[in-house]
C-alpha positions, 0 to 999 in steps of 0.5 A, a space after each residue: 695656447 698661452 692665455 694672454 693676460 695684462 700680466 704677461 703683457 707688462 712683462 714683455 713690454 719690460 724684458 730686454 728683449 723686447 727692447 732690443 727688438 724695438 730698438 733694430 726695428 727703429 734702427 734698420 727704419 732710420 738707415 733705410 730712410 737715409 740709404 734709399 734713393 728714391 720715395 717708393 720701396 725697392 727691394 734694394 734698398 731693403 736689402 742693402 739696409 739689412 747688409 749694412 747691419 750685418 757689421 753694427 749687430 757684432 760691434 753692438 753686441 760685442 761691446 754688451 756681452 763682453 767689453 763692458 761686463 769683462 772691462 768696464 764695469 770692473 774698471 779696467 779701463 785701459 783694456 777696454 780701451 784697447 778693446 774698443 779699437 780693436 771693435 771699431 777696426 773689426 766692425 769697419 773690416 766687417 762692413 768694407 768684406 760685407 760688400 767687397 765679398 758676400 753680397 754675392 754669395 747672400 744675395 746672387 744676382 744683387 750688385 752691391 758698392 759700399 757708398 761710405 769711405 772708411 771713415 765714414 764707416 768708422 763714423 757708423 760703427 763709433 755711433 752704434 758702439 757709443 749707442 750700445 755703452 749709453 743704453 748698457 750703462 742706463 739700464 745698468 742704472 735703471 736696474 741699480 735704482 730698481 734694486 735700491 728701492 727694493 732694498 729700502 721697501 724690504 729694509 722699511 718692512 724689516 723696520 716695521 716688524 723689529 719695531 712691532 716686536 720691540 712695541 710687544 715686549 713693551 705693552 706686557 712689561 707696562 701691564 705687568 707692573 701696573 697689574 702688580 701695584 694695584 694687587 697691592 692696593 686691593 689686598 689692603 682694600 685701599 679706596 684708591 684701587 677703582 681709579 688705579 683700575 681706570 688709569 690702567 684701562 686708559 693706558 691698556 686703551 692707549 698700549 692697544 689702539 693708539 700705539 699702532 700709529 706711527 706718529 702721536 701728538 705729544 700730550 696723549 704721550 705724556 697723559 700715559 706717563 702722568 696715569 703711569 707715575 700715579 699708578 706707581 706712587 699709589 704704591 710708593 711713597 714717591 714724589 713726582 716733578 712733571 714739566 714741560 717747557 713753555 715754547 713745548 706746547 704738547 698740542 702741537 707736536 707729535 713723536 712716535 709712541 712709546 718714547 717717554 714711557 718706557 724711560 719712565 717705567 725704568 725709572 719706577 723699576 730702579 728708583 728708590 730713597 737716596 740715604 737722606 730719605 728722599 724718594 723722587 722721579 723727575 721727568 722733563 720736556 724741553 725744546 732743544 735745537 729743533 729736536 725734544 730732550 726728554 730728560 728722566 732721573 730717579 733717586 736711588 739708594 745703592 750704586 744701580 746695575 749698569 743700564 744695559 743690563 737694566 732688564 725684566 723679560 729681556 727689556 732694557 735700554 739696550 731694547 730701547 736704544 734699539 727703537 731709537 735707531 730703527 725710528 731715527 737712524 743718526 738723528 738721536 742721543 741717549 746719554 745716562 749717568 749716576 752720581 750723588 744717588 740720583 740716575 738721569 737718561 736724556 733723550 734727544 730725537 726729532 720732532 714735528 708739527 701735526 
């Protein structure tokens, strides 16, 4: 014997044909209600009740299976139409044969009349085809609303695993650079290397635990970009210009993690001296209608590779431009240029309020 559980009594309550049957339970109880002639049950009622249905149950089932999946859903709406005449005549039909010439062969010794005109049988037969398109077009809707959400959950996962892949191949890439400067400053015994090795720890604290969160505050974001640049200029004769504008207050607004980084670490990758010798990175904040420009440009001395090719490891802006679709899907600018040997990406994505 099938063990009955919660489970399998959810899915009866939700299958079709358990509505269906719910709904003829309901539907024979009200036109009994409204066919019989006195207050006590009588058989006859019963069964005039149950002959009356034998004309609805073809029209209602007739028009589900076959007028609205051949006709209607496909937008052939002249045939469908031309179809729903055609039932409505047939269901009248079927109901005047009921009691003119069946009733005796179903139901010898039972003397049956239809009550109803013709017209007030077509009246019948309309009200349980209309009913019929209303429940077929709900659940049609109901189902389509069902699957929808389904394909949003299963498009929220897609974007929740593309962006954990996309947040590895960053984390390597910022530890394998930072790793490299400061072998460079232990080979020379520079004293820099203990606070190199701190700021390294913060940011591996920072790629590790926080990064797991869908939405920082702004100001752990830009620390990880000041320990990052420091990092790098310990081992480049680089100068750095920080800012962020007075109405951008890092305190209060929060961005996904791993925004402004990985722009800067672009820019250390391919920065260099411009042919007057000035080595520089410039990163800035600002406010701009509602959203945050996030604005990076380096010097450089030769004409830079195109930045979609820009890679190490298969990470680029082509990786990058990636993230920003999956986080802010037509909401996001990224735009770059190269001219007098300085390169320049700005960013525009929404921002919010902790």
């Amino acid at each position: 014997m099938a063990r009955v559980t919660t489970k399998n009594i959810r899915l009866i309550i939700r299958s079709e044909k358990f509505h269906h049957f719910l709904f003829w339970i309901f539907s024979y109880y009200v036109l009994y209600q409204l066919f019989r002639y006195s207050d006590q049950t009588t058989r006859t009622d019963l069964i005039y009740t149950f002959l009356f249905h034998l004309s609805l149950i073809p029209v209602f089932y007739l028009n589900v299976i076959w007028l609205i999946p051949q006709y209607l859903s496909k937008g052939k709406y002249r045939f469908y139409f031309l179809g729903v005449i055609g039932l409505l005549v047939l269901g009248t039909a079927m109901n005047y044969g009921t009691f003119r010439y069946w009733t005796n062969w179903l139901f010898p010794g039972y003397y049956f009349i239809s009550y109803f005109t013709y017209f007030e049988i077509l009246q019948f037969i309309g009200a349980y085809w209309a009913v019929s398109t209303l429940l077929t077009l709900s659940r049609s809707w109901y189902q389509l609303r069902e699957k929808e959400k389904r394909i949003q959950q299963l498009e929220q996962q897609r974007t929740a695993a593309e962006l954990r892949a996309l947040k590895a191949q960053l984390d390597p890439h910022f530890l394998f650079n930072s790793l490299n400067g400061i072998y460079s400053l232990a080979l020379y015994k520079d004293p820099k290397t203990p606070d190199a090795l701190l700021k390294l720890s913060n940011t591996m604290r920072y790629l590790l635990y926080e990064c797991q969160a869908s939405e920082l505050v702004l100001v752990r974001e830009w620390k990880q970009v000041i320990d990052f640049l420091t990092l790098y200029q310990m081992r480049s004769q680089v100068e750095l210009k920080l800012t962020i504008a007075d109405d951008l207050n890092p305190e209060i607004y929060t961005i996904p993690p791993l925004i402004i980084l990985p722009l800067v670490e672009n820019a250390c990758k391919h920065s260099g001296p411009a042919p007057d010798g000035k080595h520089m990175i410039q990163v800035n904040l600002q406010k701009k209608y509602g959203a945050i420009l996030v604005e990076c440009a380096n010097t450089f001395r030769d004409i830079p590779e195109q930045p979609d090719k820009q890679t190490d490891g298969g990470l680029g802006i082509n990786n990058y431009r990636q993230r920003l679709e999956l986080l802010f899907p037509q909401q996001y600018t990224l735009q770059y240029n190269a001219n007098d040997h300085w390169f320049t990406i700005q960013v525009t994505i929404p921002i919010k309020t902790k």
